[in-house]
Backbone bond lengths (Angstrom), bond angles and torsions (degrees), N, CA, C in turn:
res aa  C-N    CA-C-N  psi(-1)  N-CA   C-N-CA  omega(-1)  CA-C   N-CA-C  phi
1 X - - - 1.465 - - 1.537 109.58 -
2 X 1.477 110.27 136.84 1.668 102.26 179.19 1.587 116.27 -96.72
3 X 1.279 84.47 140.63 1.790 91.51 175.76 1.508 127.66 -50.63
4 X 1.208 112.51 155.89 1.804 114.30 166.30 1.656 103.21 -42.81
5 X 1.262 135.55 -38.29 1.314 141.51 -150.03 1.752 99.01 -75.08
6 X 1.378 95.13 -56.32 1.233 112.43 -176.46 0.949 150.52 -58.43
7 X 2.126 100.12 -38.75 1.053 108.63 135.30 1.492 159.38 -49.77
8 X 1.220 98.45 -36.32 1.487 131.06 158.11 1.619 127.67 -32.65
9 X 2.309 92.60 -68.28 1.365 95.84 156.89 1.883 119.95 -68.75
10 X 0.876 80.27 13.65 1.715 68.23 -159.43 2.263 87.90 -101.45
11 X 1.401 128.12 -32.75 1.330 139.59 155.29 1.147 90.73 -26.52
12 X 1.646 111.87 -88.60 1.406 117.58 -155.20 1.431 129.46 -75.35
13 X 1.508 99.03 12.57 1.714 94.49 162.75 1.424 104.02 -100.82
14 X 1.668 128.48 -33.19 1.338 117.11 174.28 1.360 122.56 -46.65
15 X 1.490 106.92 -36.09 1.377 100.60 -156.40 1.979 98.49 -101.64
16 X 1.151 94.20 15.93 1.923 105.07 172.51 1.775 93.08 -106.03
17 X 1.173 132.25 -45.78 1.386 138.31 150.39 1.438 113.96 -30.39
18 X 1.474 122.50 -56.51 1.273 120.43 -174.85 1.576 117.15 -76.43
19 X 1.264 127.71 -31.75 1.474 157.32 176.80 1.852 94.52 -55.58
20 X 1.333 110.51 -37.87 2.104 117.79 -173.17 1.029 93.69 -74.37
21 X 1.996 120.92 -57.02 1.081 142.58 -149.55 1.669 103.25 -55.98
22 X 1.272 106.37 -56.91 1.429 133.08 161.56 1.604 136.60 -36.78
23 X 1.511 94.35 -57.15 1.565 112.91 146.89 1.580 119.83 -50.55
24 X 1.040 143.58 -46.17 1.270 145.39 -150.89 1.654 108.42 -123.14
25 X 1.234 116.67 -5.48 1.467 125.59 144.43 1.682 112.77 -73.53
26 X 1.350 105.14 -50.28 1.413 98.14 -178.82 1.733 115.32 -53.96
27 X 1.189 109.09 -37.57 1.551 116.13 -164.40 1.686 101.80 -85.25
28 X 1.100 104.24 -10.73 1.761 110.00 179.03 1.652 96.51 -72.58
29 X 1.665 98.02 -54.70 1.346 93.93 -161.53 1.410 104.57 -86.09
30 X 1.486 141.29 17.11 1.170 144.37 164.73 1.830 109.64 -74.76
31 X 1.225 82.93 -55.59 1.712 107.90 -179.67 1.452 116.71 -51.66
32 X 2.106 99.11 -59.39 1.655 90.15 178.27 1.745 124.84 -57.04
33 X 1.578 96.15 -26.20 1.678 105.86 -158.91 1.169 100.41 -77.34
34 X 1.501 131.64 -22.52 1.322 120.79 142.78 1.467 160.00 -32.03
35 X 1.347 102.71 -39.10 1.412 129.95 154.06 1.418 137.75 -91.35
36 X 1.452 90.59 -24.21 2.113 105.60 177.02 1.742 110.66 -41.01
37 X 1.466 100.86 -67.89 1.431 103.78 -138.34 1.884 87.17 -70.48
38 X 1.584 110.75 -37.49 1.628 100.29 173.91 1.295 125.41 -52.47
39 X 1.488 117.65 -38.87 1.436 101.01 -177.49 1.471 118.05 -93.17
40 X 1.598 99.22 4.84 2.052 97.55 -161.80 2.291 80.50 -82.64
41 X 1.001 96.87 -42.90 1.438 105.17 -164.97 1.791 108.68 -83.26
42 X 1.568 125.73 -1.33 1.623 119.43 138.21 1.237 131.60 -116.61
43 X 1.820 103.80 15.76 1.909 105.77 177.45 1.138 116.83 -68.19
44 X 1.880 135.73 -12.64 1.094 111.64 162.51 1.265 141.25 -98.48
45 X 1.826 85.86 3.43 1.732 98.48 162.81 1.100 121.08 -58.99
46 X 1.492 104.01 -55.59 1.855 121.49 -175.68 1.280 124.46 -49.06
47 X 1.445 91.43 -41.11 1.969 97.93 175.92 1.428 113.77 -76.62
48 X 1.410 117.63 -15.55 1.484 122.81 172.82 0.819 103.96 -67.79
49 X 1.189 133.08 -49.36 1.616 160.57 -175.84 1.519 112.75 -50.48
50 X 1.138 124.25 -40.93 1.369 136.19 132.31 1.132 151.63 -44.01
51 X 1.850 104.93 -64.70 1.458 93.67 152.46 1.670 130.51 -41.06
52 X 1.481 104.85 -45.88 1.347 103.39 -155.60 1.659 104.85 -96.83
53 X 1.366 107.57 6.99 1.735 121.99 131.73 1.736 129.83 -35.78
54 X 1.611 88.02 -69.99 1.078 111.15 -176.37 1.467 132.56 -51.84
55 X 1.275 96.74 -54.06 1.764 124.89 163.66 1.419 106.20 -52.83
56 X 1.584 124.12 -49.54 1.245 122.81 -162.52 1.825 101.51 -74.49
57 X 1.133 113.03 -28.56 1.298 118.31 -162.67 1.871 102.96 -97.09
58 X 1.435 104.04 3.48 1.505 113.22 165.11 1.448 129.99 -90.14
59 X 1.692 83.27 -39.39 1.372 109.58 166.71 1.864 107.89 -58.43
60 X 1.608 101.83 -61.51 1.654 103.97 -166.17 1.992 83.10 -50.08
61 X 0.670 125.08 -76.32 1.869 128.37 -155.43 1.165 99.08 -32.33
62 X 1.551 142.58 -41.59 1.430 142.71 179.23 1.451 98.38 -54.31
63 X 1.276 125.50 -55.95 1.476 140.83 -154.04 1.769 80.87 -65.23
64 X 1.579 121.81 -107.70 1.083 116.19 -162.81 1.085 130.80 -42.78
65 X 1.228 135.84 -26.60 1.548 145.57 145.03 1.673 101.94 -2.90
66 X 1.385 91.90 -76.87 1.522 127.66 -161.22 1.366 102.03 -68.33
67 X 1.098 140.28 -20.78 1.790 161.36 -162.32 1.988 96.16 -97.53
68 X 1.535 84.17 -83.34 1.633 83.78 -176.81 1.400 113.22 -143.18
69 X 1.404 109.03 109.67 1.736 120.88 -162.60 1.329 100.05 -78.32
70 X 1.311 120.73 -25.51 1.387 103.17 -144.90 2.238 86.83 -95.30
71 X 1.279 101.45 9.82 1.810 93.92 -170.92 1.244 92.67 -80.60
72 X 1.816 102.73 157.09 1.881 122.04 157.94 1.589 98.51 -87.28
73 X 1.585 98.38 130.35 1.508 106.96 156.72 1.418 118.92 -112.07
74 X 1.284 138.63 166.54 1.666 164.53 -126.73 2.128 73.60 -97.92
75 X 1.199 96.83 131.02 1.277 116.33 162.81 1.792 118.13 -76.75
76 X 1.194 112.49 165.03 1.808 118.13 -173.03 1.078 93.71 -68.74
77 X 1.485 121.52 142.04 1.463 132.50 177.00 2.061 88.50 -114.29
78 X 1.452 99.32 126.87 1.685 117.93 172.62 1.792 105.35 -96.82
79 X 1.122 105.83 121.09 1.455 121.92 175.10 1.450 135.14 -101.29
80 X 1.248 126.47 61.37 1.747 129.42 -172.44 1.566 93.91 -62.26
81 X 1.127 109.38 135.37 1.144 125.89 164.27 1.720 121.78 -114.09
82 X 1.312 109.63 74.49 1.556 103.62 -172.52 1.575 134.87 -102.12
83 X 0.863 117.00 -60.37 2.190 118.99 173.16 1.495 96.99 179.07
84 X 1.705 80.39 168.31 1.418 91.91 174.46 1.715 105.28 -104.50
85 X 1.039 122.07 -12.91 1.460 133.01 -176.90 1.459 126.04 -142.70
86 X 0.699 144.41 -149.98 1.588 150.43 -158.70 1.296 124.08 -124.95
87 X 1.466 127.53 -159.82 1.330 134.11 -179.21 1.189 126.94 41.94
88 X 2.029 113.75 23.93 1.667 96.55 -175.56 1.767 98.23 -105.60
89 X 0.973 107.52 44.57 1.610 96.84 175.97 1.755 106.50 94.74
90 X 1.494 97.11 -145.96 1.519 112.40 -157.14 1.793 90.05 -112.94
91 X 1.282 132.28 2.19 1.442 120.89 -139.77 1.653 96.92 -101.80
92 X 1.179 113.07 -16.04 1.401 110.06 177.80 1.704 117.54 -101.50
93 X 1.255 108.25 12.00 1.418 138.88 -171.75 1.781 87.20 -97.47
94 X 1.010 101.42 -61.45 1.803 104.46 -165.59 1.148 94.77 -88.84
95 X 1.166 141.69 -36.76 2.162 125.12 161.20 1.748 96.76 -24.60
96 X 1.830 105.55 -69.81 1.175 96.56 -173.17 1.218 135.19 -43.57
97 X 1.276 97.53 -61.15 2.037 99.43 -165.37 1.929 109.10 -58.14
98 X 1.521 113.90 -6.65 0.974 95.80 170.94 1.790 106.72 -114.78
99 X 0.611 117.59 4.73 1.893 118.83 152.06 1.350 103.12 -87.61
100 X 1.010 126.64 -34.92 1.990 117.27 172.12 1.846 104.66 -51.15
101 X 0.827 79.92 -52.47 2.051 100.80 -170.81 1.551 83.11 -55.13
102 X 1.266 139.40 -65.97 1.582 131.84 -150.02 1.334 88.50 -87.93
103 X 1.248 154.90 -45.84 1.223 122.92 -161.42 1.657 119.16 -91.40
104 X 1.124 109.11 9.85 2.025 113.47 -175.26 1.555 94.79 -72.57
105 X 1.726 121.57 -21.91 1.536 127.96 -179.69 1.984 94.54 -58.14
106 X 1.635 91.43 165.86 1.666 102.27 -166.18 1.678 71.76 -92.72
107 X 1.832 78.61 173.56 1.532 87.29 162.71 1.658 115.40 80.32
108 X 0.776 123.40 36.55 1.726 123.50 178.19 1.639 108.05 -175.16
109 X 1.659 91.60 149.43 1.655 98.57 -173.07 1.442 94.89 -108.63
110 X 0.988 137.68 136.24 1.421 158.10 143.81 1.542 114.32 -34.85
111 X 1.040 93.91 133.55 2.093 100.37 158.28 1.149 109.97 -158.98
112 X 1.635 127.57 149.45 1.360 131.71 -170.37 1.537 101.22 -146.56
113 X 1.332 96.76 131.29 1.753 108.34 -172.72 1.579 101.92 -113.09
114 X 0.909 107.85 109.05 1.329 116.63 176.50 1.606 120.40 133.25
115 X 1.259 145.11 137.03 1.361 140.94 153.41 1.245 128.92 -18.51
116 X 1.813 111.86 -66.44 1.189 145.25 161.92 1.369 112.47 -27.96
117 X 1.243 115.28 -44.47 1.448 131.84 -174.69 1.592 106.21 -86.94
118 X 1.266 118.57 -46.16 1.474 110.90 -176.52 1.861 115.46 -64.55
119 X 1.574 100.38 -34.53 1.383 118.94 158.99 1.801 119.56 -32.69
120 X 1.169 83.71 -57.09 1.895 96.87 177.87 1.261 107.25 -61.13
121 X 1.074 109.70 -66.28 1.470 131.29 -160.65 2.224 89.04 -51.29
122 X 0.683 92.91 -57.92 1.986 94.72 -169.71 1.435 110.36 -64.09
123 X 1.546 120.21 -11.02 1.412 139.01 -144.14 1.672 83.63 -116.23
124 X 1.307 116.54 -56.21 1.789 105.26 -154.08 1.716 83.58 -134.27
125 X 1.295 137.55 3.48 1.268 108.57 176.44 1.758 90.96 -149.64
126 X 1.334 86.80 82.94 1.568 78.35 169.56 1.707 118.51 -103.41
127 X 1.332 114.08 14.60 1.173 91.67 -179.74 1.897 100.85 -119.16
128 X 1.347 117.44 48.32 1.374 122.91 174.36 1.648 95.04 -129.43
129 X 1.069 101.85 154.02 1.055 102.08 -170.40 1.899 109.75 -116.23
130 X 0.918 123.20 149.84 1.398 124.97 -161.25 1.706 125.04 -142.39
131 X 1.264 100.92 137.68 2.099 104.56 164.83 1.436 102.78 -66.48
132 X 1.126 118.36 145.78 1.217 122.36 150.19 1.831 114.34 -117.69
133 X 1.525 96.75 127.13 1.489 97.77 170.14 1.397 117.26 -134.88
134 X 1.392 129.38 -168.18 1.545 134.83 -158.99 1.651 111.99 -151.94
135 X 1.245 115.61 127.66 1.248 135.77 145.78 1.497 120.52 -157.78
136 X 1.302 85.10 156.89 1.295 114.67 -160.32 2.153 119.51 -44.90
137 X 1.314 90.23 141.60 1.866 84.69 -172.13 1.813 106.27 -72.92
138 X 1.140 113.21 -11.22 1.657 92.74 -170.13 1.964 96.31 -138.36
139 X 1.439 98.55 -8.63 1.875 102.77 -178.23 1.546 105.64 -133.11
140 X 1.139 109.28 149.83 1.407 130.65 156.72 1.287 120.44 -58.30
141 X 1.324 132.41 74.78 1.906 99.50 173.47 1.641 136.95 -88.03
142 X 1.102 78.89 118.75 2.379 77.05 -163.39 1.400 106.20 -9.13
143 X 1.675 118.62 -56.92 1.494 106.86 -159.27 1.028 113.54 -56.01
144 X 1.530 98.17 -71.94 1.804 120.20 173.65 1.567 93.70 -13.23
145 X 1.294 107.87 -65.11 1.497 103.21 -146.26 1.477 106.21 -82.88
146 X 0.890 113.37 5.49 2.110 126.07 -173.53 1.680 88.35 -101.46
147 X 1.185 140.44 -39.16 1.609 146.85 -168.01 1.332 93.11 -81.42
148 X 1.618 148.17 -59.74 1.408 145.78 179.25 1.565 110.92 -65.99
149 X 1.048 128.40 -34.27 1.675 116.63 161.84 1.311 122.49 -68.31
150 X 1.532 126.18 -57.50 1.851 131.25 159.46 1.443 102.69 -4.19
151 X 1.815 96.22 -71.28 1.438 111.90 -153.91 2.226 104.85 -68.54
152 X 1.239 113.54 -10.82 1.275 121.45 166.34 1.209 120.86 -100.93
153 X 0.918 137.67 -19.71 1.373 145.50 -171.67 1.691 118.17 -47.57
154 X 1.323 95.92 -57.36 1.766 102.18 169.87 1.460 123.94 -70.40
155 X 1.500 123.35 31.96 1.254 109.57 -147.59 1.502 81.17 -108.25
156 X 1.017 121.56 167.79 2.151 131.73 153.22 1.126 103.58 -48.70
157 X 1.390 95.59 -68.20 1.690 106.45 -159.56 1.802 94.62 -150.47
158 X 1.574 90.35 151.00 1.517 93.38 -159.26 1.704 81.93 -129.02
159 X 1.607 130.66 127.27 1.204 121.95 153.32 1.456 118.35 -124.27
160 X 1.607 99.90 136.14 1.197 131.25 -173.54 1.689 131.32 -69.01
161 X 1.379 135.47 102.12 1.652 122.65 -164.37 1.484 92.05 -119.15
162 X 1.706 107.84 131.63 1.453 114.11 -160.79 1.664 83.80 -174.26
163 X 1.569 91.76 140.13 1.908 120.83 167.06 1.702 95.98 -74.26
164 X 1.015 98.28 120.07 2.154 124.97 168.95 1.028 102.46 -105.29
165 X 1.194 112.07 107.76 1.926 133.47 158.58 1.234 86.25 -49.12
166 X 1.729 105.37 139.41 1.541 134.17 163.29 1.322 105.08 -115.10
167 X 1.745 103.54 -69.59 1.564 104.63 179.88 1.818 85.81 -170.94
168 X 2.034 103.47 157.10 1.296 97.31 -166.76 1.277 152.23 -66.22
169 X 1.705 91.17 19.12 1.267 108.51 177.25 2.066 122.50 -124.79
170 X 1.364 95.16 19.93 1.500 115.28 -152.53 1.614 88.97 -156.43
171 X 1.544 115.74 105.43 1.347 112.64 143.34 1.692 118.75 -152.05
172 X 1.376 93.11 138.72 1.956 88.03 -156.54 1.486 92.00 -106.50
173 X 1.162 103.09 176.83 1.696 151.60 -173.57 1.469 108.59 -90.72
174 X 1.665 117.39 97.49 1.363 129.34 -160.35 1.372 117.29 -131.81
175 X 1.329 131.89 -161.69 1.307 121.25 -170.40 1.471 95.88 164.08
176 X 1.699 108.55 140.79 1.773 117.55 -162.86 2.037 73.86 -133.48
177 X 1.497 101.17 168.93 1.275 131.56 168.64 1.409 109.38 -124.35
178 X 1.420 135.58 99.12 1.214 129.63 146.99 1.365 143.73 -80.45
179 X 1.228 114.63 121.06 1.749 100.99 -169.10 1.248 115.54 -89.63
180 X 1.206 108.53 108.66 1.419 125.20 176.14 1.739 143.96 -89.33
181 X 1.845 98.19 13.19 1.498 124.50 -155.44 1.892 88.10 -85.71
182 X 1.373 97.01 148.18 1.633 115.76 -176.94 1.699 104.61 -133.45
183 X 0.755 99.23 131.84 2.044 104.42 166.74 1.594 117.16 -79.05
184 X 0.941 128.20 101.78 1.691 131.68 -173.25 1.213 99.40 -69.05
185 X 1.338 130.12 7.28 1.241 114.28 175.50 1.561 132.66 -163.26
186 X 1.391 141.00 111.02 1.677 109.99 -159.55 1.156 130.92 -102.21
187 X 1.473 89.17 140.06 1.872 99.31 -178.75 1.498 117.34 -105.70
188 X 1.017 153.39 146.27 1.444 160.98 -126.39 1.724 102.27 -117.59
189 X 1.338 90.13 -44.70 1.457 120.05 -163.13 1.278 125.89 -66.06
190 X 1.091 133.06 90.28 1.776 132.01 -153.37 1.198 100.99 179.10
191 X 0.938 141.28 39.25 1.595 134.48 175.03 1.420 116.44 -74.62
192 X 1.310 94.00 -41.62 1.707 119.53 176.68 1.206 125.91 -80.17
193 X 1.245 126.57 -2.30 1.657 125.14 143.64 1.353 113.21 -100.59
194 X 1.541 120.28 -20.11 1.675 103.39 165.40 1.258 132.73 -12.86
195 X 1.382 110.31 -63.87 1.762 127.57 -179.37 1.488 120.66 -51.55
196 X 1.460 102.29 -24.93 1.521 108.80 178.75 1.727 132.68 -97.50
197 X 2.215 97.88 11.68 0.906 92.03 -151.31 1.996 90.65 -116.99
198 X 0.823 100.96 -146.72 2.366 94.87 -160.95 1.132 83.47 -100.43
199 X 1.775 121.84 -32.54 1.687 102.54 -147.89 1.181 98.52 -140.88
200 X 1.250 135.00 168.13 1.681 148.03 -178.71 1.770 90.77 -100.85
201 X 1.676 124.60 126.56 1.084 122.59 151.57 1.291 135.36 -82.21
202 X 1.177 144.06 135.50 1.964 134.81 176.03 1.342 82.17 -132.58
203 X 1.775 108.96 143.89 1.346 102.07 -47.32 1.444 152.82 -68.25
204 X 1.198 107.84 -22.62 1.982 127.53 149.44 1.387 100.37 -154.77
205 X 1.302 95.46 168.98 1.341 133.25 -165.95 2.005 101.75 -60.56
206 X 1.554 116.49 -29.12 1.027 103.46 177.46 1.134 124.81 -83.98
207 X 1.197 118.29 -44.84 2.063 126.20 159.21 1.075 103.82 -32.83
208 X 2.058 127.32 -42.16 1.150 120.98 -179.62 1.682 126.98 -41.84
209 X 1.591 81.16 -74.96 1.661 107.03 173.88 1.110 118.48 -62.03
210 X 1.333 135.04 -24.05 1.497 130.10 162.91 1.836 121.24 -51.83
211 X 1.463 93.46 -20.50 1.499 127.47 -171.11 1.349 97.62 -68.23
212 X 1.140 119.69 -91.76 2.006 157.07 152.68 1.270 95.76 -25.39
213 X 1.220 153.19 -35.48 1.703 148.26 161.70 1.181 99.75 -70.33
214 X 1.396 147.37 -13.12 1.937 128.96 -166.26 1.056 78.69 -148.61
215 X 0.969 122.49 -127.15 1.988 125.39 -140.97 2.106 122.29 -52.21
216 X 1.581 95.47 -19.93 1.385 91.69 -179.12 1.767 98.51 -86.07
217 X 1.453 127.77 -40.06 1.147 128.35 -167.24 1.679 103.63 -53.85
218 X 1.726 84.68 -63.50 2.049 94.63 170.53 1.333 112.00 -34.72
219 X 1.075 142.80 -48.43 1.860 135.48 -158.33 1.438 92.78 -94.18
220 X 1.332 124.38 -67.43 1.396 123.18 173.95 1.642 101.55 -26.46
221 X 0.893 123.89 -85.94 1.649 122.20 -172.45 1.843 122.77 -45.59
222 X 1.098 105.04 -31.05 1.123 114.12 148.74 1.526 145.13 -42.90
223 X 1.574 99.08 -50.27 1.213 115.14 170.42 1.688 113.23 -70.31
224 X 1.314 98.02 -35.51 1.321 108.82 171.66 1.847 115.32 -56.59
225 X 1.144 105.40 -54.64 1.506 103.68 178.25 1.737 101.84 -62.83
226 X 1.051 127.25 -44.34 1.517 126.13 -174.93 1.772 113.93 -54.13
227 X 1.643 111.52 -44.81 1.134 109.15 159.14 1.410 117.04 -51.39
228 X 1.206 116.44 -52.49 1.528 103.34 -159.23 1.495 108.26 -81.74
229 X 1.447 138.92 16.82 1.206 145.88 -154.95 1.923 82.20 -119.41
230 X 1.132 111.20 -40.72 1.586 124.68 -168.05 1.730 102.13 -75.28
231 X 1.781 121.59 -51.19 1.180 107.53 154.22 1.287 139.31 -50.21
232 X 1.509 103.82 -51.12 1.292 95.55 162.89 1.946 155.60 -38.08
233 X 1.314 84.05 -45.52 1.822 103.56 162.70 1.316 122.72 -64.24
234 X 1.666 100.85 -38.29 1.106 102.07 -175.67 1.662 126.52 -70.27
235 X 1.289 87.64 -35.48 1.418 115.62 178.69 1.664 110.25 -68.54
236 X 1.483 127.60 -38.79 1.447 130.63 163.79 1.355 94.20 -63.04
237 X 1.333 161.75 -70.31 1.061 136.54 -151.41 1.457 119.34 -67.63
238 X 1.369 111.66 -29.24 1.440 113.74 -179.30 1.972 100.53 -56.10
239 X 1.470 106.94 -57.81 1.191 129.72 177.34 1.787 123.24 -35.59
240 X 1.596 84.14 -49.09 1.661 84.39 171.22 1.827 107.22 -100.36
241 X 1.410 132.14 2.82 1.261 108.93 153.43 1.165 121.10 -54.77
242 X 1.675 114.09 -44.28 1.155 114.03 -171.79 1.036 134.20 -82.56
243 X 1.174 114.69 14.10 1.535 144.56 148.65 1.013 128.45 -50.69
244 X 1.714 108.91 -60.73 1.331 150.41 -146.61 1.977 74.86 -84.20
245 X 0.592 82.31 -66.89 1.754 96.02 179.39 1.462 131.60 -33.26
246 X 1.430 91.94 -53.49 1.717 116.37 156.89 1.372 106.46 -38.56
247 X 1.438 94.78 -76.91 1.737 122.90 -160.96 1.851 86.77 -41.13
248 X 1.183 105.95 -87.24 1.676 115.61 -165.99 1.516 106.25 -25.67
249 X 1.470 124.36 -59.77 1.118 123.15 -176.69 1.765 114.85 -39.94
250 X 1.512 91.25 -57.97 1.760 99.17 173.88 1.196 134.50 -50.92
251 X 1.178 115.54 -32.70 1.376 152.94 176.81 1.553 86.84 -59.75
252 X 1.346 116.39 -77.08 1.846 128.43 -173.22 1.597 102.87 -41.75
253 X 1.345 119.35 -58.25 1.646 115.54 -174.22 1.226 96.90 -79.37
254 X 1.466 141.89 -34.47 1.939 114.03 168.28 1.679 110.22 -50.12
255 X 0.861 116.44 -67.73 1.488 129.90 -171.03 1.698 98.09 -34.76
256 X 1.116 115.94 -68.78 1.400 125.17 173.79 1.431 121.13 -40.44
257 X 1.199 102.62 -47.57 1.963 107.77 169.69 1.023 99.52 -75.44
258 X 1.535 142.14 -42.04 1.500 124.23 -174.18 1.870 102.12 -63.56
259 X 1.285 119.62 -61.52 0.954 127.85 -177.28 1.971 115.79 -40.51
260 X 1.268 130.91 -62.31 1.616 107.24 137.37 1.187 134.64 -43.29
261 X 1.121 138.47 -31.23 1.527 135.85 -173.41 1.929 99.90 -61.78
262 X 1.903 109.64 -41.91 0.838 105.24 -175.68 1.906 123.36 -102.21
263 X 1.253 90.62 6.18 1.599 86.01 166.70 1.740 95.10 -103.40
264 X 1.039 113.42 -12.83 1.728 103.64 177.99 1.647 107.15 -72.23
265 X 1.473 113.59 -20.97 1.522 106.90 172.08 1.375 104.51 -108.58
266 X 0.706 151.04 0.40 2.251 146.13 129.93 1.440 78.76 -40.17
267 X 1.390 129.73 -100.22 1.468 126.64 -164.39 1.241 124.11 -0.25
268 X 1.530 108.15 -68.97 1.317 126.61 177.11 1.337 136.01 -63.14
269 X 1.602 110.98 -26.59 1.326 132.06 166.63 1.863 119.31 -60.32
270 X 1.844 92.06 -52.09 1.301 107.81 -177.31 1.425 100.19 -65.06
271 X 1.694 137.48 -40.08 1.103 110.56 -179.32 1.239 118.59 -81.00
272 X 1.006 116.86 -20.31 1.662 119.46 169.42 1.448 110.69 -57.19
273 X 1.365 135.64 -48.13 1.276 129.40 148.36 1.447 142.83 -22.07
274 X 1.373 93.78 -62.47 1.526 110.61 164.74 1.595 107.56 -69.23
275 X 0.987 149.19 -49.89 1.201 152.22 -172.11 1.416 107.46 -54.64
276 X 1.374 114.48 -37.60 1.462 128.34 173.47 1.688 114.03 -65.54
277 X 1.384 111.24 -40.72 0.946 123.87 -149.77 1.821 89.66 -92.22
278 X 1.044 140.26 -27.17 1.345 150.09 -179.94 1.383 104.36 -76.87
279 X 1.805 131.78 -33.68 1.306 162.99 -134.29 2.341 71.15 -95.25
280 X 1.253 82.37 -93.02 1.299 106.83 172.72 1.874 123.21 -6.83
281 X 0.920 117.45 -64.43 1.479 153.31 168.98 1.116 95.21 -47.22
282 X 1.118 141.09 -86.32 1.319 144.44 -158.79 1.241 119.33 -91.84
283 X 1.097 129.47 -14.88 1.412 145.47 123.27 2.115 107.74 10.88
């Protein structure tokens, strides 16, 4: 059983615990509210922005197909996007297991942005082999982020695994397709798959996709890291309420054991009193 003493110290570390707990909720929710209202108010651009990636880069595959069958093109590049550190909950746990699931397929190169992620990856998948790259948990930094597109750029198709803010108590385990395929070379000649394709190009389809391979892939992916920077926070705050929550509760049953510990010695005093006082009397 612990002493009054103990309890005591043991009060004032919870509530020096809760005081961090407190601290680092605030800065969660400094951080997320930073990014919310930008991406809640262009996520359905971005994902348009994607789809009509996607399509375009279905379209380009008809074209070169049809150009030169017998060429190898750049395999799917898989993208986890996870942290550089800890405490955001369960949400980069479930990014994984469903980028684990997509990448056991042949045919695709791996990359993992984040620490957190390389962690996993050595932990439950050690026999795939993987990029490791870096950006930042709460900022963008041009380079960083100019070094993780380069290294995607040549890909077909590039898919994306990243935590999507829902709301701050709800954020799931998602995944975008960007088409990232380029023609190394131009041919004029395509008239004859035109008809089969979603969209009319001006001026062709390769100026197009040269387009949709560099600057649309870049922002698209971007947005992607911005979402998952937005789950993330969100997801630490849920994480450390329930902390916050913990703590208080604990806090309630210390107080309570101190609070017997110290009417159990009033108890003891008063009979020691009286005991004296009977001592006395008969005396």
């Amino acid at each position: 059983m612990k002493t009054y003493k103990q309890l005591t110290e043991e009060k004032k570390d919870m509530q020096e615990m809760r005081g961090l707990v407190e601290v680092y909720e605030e800065i969660a929710a400094k951080k997320m509210q930073a990014v919310r209202e930008a991406i809640l108010s262009s996520r359905a651009f971005f994902e348009g922005l994607a789809k009509l990636s996607e399509d375009v880069g279905a379209d380009f595959s008809q074209f070169l197909n049809r150009v030169d069958p017998g060429s190898t093109h750049s395999v799917t590049a898989v993208v986890f996007i996870s942290a550089n550190e800890g405490l955001y909950g369960d949400i980069i746990e479930r990014v994984f297991q469903a980028f684990l699931s997509f990448i056991k397929k042949d045919g695709v190169d791996v990359f993992v942005v984040g620490r957190v992620g390389a962690e996993l990856m050595d932990s439950y998948a050690k026999g795939i082999s993987y990029k490791k790259m870096e950006i930042g948990d709460d900022k963008i930094d041009e380079e960083e982020f100019s070094q993780v597109a380069k290294q995607l750029l040549p890909y077909k198709n590039i898919v994306v695994f990243y935590g999507r803010f829902q709301s701050i108590v709800n954020q799931e385990a998602s995944s975008m397709t960007i088409s990232g395929e380029m023609l190394q070379r131009l041919v004029p000649e395509y008239e004859d798959v035109t008809k089969h394709m979603r969209y009319l190009y001006e001026p062709t389809l390769v100026d197009i996709s040269n387009i949709f391979g560099n600057e649309i892939m870049a922002s698209t992916l971007e947005a992607s890291v911005r979402e998952s920077q937005l789950a993330k926070f969100a997801s630490r705050m849920m994480n450390l309420d329930v902390a916050m929550e913990r703590i208080d509760e604990h806090l309630i049953k210390v107080g309570f054991e101190r609070l017997k510990i110290h009417k159990r010695s009033l108890d003891k005093k008063q009979r020691q009193i009286i005991s004296g006082v009977v001592v006395r009397r008969h005396a």
